[in-house]
C-alpha positions as CSV (number, residue, x, y, z in Angstrom):
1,X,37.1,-50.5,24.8
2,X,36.7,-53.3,27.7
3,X,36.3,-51.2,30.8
4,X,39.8,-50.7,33.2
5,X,42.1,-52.3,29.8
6,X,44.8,-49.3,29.3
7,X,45.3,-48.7,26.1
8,X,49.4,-48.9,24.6
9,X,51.2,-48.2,21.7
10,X,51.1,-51.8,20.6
11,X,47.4,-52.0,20.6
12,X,47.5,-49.5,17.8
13,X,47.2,-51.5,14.4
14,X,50.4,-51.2,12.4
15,X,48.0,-50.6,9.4
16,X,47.1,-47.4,10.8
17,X,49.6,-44.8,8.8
18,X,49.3,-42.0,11.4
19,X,50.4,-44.5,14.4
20,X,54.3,-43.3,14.7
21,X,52.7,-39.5,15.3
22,X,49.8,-40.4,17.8
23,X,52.4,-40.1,20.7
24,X,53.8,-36.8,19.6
25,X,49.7,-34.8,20.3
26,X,49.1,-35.0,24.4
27,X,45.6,-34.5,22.7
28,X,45.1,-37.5,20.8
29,X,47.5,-39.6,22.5
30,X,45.5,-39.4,25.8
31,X,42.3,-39.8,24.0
32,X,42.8,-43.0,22.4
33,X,44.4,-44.1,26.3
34,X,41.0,-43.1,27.5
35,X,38.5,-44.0,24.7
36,X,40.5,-46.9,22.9
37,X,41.0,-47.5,18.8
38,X,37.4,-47.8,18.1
39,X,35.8,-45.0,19.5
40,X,38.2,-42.7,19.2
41,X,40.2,-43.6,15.8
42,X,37.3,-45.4,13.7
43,X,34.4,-43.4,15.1
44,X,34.9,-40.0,16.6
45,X,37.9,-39.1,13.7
46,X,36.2,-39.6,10.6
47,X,32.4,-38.6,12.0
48,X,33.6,-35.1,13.3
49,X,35.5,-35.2,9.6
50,X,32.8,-35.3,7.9
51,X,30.0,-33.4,10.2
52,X,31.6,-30.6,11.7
53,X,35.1,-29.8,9.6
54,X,32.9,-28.3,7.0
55,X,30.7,-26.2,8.7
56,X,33.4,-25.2,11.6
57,X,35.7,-23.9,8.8
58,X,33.3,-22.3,6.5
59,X,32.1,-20.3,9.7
60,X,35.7,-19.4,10.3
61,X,36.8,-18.3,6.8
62,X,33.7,-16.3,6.6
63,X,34.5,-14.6,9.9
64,X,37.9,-14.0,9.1
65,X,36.9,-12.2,5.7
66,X,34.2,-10.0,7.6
67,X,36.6,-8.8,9.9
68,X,39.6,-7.9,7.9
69,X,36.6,-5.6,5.6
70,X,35.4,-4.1,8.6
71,X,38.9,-3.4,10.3
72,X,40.4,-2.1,6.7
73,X,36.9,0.1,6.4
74,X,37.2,1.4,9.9
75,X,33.7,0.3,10.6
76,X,34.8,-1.1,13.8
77,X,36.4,0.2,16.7
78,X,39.6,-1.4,18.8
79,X,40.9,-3.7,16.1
80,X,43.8,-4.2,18.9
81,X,41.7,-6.0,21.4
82,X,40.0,-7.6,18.5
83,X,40.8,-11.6,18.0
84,X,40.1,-13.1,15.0
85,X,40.9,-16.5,12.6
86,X,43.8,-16.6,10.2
87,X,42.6,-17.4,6.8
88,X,45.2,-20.0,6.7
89,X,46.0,-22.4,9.0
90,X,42.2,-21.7,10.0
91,X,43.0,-23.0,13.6
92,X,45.0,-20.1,15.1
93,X,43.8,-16.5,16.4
94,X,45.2,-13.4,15.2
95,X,44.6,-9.7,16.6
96,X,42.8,-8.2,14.1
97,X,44.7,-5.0,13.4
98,X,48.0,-7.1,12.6
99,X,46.2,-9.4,10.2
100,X,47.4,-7.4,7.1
101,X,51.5,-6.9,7.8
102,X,51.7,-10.9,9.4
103,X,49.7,-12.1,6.7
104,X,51.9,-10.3,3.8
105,X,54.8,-11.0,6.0
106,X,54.2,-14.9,6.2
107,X,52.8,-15.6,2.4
108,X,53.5,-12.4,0.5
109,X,51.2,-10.1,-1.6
110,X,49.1,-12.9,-3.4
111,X,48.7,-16.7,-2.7
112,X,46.2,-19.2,-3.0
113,X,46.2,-22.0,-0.4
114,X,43.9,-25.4,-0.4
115,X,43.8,-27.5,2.9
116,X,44.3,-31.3,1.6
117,X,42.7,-33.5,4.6
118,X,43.5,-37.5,4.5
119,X,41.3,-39.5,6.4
120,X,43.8,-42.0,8.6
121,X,42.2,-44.9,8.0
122,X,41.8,-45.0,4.1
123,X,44.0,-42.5,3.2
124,X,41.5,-41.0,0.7
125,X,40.7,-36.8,0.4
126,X,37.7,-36.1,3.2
127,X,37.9,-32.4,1.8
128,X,39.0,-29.8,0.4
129,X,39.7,-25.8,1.7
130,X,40.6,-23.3,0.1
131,X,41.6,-19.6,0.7
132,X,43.1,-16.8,-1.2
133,X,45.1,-13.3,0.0
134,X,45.6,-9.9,-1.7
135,X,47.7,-7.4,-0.1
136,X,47.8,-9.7,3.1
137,X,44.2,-9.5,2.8
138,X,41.8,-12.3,2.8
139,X,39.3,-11.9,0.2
140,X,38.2,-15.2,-1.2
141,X,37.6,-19.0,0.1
142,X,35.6,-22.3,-1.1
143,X,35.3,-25.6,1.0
144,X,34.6,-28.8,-1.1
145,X,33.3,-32.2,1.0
146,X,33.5,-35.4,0.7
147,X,30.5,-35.9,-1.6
148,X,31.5,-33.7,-4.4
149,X,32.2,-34.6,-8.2
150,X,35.5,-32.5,-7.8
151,X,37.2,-35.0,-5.7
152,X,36.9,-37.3,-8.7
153,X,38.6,-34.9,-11.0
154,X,42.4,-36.9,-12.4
155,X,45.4,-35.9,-12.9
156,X,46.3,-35.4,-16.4
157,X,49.4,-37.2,-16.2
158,X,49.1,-40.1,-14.2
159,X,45.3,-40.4,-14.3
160,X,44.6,-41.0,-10.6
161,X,41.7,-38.8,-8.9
162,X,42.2,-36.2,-6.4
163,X,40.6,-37.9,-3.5
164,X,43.6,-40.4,-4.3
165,X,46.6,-38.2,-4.5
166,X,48.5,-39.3,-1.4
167,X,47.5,-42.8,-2.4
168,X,49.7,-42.8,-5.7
169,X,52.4,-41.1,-3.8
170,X,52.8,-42.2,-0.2
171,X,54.4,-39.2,0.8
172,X,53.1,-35.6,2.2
173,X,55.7,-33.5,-0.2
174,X,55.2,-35.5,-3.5
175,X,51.3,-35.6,-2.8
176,X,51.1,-31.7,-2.6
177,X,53.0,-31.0,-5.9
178,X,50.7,-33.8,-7.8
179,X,47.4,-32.0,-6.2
180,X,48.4,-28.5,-7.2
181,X,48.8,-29.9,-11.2
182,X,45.4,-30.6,-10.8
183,X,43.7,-27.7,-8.3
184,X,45.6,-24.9,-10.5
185,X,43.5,-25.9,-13.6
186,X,40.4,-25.7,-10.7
187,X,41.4,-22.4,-9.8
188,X,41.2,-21.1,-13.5
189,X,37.7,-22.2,-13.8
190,X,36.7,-20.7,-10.3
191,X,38.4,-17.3,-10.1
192,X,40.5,-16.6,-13.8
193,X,41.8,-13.3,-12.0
194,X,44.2,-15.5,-10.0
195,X,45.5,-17.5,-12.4
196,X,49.1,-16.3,-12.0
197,X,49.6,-16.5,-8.3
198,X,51.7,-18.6,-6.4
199,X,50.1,-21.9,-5.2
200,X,50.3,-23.8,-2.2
201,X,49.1,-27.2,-0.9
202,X,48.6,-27.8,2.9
203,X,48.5,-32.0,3.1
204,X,47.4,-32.9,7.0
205,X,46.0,-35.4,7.9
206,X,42.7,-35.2,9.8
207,X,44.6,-37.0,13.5
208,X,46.7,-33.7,13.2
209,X,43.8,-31.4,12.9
210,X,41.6,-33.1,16.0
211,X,44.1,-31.7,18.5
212,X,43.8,-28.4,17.8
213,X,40.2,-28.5,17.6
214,X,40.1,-28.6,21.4
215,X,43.1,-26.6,22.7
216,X,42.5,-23.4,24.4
217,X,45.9,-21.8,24.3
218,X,47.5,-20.0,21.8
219,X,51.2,-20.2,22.6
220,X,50.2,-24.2,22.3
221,X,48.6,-23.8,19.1
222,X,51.6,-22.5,18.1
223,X,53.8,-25.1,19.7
224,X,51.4,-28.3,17.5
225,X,52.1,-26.4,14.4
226,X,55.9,-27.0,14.8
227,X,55.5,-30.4,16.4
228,X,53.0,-31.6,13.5
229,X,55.8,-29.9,10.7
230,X,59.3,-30.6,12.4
231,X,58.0,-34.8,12.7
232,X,60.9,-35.6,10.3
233,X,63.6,-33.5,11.4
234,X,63.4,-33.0,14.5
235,X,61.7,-35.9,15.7
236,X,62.7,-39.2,13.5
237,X,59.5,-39.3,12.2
238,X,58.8,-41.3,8.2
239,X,57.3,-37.9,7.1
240,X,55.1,-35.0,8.2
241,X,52.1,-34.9,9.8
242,X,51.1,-31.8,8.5
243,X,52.8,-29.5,5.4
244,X,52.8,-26.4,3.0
245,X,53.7,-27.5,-0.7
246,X,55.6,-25.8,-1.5
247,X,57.1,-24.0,1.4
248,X,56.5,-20.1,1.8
249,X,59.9,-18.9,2.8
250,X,59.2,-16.7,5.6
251,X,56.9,-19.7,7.3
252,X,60.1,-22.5,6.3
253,X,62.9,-19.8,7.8
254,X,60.6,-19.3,11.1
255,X,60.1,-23.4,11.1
256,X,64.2,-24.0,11.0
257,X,63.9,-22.1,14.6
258,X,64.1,-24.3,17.6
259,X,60.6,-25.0,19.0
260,X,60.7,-22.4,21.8
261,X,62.1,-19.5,19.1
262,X,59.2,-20.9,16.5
263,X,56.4,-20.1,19.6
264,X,58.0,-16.9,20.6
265,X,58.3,-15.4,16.7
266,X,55.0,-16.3,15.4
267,X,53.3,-15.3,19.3
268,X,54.6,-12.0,18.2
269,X,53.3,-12.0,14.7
270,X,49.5,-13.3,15.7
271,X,49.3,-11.1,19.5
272,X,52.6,-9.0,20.0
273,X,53.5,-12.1,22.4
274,X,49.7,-11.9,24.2
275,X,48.3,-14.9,25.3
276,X,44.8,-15.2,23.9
277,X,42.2,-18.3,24.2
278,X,40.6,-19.8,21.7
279,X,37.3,-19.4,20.2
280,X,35.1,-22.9,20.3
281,X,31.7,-22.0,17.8
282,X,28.6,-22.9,19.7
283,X,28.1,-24.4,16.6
284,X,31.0,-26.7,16.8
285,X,30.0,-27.3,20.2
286,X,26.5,-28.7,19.4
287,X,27.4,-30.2,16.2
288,X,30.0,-32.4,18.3
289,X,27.6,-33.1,21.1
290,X,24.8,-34.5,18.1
291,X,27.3,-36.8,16.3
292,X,29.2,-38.4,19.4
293,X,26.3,-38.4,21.3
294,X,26.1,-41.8,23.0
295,X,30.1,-41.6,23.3
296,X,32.2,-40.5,26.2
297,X,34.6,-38.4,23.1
298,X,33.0,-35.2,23.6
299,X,33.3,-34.6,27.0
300,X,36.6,-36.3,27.5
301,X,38.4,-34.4,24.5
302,X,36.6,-30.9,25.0
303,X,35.0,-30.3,28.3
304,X,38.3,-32.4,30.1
305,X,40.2,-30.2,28.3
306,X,39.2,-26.9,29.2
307,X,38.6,-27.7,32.8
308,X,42.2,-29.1,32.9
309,X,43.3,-25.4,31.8
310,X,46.7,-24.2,30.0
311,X,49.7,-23.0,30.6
312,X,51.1,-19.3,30.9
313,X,53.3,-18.5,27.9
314,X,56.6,-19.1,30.1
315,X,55.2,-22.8,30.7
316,X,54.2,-23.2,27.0
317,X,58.1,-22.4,26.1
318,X,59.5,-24.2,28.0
319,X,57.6,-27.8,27.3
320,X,59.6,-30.7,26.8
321,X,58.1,-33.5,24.1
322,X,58.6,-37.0,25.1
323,X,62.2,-38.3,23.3
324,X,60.4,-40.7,20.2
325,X,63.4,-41.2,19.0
326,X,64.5,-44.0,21.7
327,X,63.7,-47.2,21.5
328,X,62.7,-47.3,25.3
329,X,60.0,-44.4,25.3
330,X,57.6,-47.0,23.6
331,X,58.6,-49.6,25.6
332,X,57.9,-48.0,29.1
333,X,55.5,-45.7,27.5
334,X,56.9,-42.2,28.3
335,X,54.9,-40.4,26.4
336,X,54.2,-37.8,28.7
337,X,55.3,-34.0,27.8
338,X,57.1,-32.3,30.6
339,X,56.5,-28.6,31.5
340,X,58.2,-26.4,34.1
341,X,56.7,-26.8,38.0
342,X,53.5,-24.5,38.7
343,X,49.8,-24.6,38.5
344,X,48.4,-23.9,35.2
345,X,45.2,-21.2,34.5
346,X,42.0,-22.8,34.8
347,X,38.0,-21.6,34.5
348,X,38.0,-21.2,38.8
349,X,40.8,-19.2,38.6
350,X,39.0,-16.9,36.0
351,X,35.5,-17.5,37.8
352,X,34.0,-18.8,34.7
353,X,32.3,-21.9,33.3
354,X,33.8,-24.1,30.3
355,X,31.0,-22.4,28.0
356,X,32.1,-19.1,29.0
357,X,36.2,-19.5,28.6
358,X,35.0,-20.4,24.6
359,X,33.9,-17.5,23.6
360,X,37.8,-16.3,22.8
361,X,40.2,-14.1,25.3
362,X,42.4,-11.7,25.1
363,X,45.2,-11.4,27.8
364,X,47.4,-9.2,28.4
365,X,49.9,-11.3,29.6
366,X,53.1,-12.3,27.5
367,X,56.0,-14.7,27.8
368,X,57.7,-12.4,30.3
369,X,54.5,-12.3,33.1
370,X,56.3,-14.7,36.0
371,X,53.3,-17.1,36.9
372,X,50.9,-16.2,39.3
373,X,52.8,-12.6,39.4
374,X,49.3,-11.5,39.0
375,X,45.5,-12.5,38.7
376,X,44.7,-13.6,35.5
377,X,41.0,-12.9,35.6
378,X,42.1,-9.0,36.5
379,X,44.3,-9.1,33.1
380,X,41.7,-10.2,30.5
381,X,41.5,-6.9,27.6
382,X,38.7,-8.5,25.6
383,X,35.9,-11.5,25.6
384,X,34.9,-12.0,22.0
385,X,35.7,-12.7,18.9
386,X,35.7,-10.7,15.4
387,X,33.1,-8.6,14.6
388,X,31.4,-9.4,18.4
389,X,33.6,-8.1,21.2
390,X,33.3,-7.3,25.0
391,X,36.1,-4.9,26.2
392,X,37.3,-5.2,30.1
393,X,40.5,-3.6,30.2
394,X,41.6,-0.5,27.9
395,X,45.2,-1.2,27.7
396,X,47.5,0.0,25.0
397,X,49.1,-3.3,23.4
């Protein structure tokens, strides 16, 4: 990018599929402003796609399995001030003793689900993840990238190849149904004692992953997931950005709430309403440094970030996304998302360093805590995450 240009809307290629959603992620859309097309769209996407989505997730699922085990066994103590990931989406925390009942509550008693992520510039598969519940339980997972044989497998009916799914369809809802044909004859080869459950297909494209890669708080994590699903109906949007296929009915139900009831329900589901910080892997962390290095992306979309801070729950309901319905927002560029007045939390205020924040947080601090009411550094339960936790504050939640 030519130093001092400010990057617009316009300067986005029309070619580029994902361009009507860029405005709707404060994330991305302030990166590309920052970094430009180039080094943020052509480079840091589809690098960090292929050398650090595998390895972040496959770290994750195989937390999140651990865990559940060692909660279920009673091997480990305070499951309540535990955080942990959610087998699927693998990008939000959940306390680790209500991972059973939300689980079963959100997808039922058995399911297999396979993450479907597009590249935005070709539109092609990058890879494939895939998870499976019992009981609420997760018990089984398998990540494919970009290189294996699998992603040349065809459909039996139409005779294009996996990686080329949305391709043949050019929309999110059509491409999931034509993927499961084809993953449910995978899914007999790789575990036959599943071959009867129900199957779903999560297409996203890898744009609508990046921004929760580097958000610390959960109530916003939550807030994306309805932004990235609702682009359609709620935002004029030509399709989704992100989508289950088909639709589990508990999550569709909770999706048909207005944004600030969507946050509020699933809040309750994943921490009884506590705000909790994400957990960034030291792994992710180097692995990020390594492949942008030479690049200004890492420490504009992650460090920036977490110095900036996040919002108390109260803030987080009551954000306002920029109107990209109107013709004028593009034209004066008002893509700016509006929160209610008062500082947010950042690592001062908590007397840490960036590193430290990362490690995952427990609050206990809900949608009802006025901000500022109290000190947030005196209200953190738990610094850790899974099976490696520090407790601060015994508190019944």
């Amino acid at each position: 990018m030519s130093e001092g240009k400010k990057m617009t809307y316009g300067d986005l290629p029309d070619t580029l599929i994902t361009k009507p959603y860029f405005p709707l992620s404060r994330h991305i859309w302030r990166l590309y402003k920052e970094l430009g097309y180039e080094e943020m769209v052509e480079e840091a996407l589809p690098n960090l796609s292929t050398e650090m989505l595998y390895d972040i997730f496959k770290a994750r699922l195989d937390e999140s399995i651990l865990t559940a085990k060692d909660v279920l066994d009673g091997t480990i103590q305070n499951p309540d001030k535990r955080l942990a990931w959610m087998i699927f989406p693998p990008v939000l925390p959940l306390r680790s003793d209500l991972t059973q009942g939300t689980m079963k509550l959100l997808y039922g008693d058995s399911l297999d689900m396979t993450f479907y992520a597009l590249g935005d510039l070709d539109q092609e598969l990058i890879f494939l993840l895939n998870g499976h519940i019992e009981n609420g339980v997760p018990v089984d997972w398998w990540v494919v990238g970009p290189e294996d044989d699998l992603l040349e497998r065809r459909h039996l009916k139409y005779g294009f190849k996996l990686k080329d799914a949305f391709k043949h369809s050019k929309d999110m809802t059509k491409c999931g149904l034509e993927v499961i044909d084809i993953l449910r004859d995978v899914r007999n080869e790789r575990t036959p004692q599943w071959a009867t459950a129900p199957y779903s297909v999560c297409t996203v494209w890898v744009s609508g992953i990046a921004g929760f890669l580097v958000e610390p708080s959960m109530f916003e994590l939550v807030g994306m997931i309805w932004d990235g699903v609702a682009t359609k109906r709620a935002y004029g949007l030509p399709d989704h950005w992100f989508a289950y296929i088909p639709w589990p009915s508990m999550v569709q139900m909770l999706l048909y709430m207005k944004r600030e009831d969507f946050i509020l329900r699933m809040a309750g589901l994943l921490s009884s309403n506590r705000l909790c910080l994400n957990h960034v892997e030291q792994e992710m962390q180097d692995i990020g440094k390594e492949v942008l290095e030479g690049t200004d992306f890492w420490e504009k979309a992650f460090v920036d970030t977490w110095k900036t801070g996040f919002p108390w729950p109260v803030q987080s309901l009551g954000a306002k996304a920029p109107n990209i319905k109107k013709k004028a927002t593009y034209i004066k560029e008002e893509f700016d998302w509006q929160y209610p007045k008062g500082n947010w939390i950042t690592p001062d205020d908590l007397d840490m360093t960036v590193e430290e924040m990362t490690k995952g947080i427990l609050f206990d601090i809900t949608h009802k805590t006025k901000p500022w009411s109290l000190q947030p550094k005196d209200e953190i339960v738990s610094i850790g995450w899974g099976r490696e936790i520090e407790i601060f504050k015994d508190v019944r939640l």
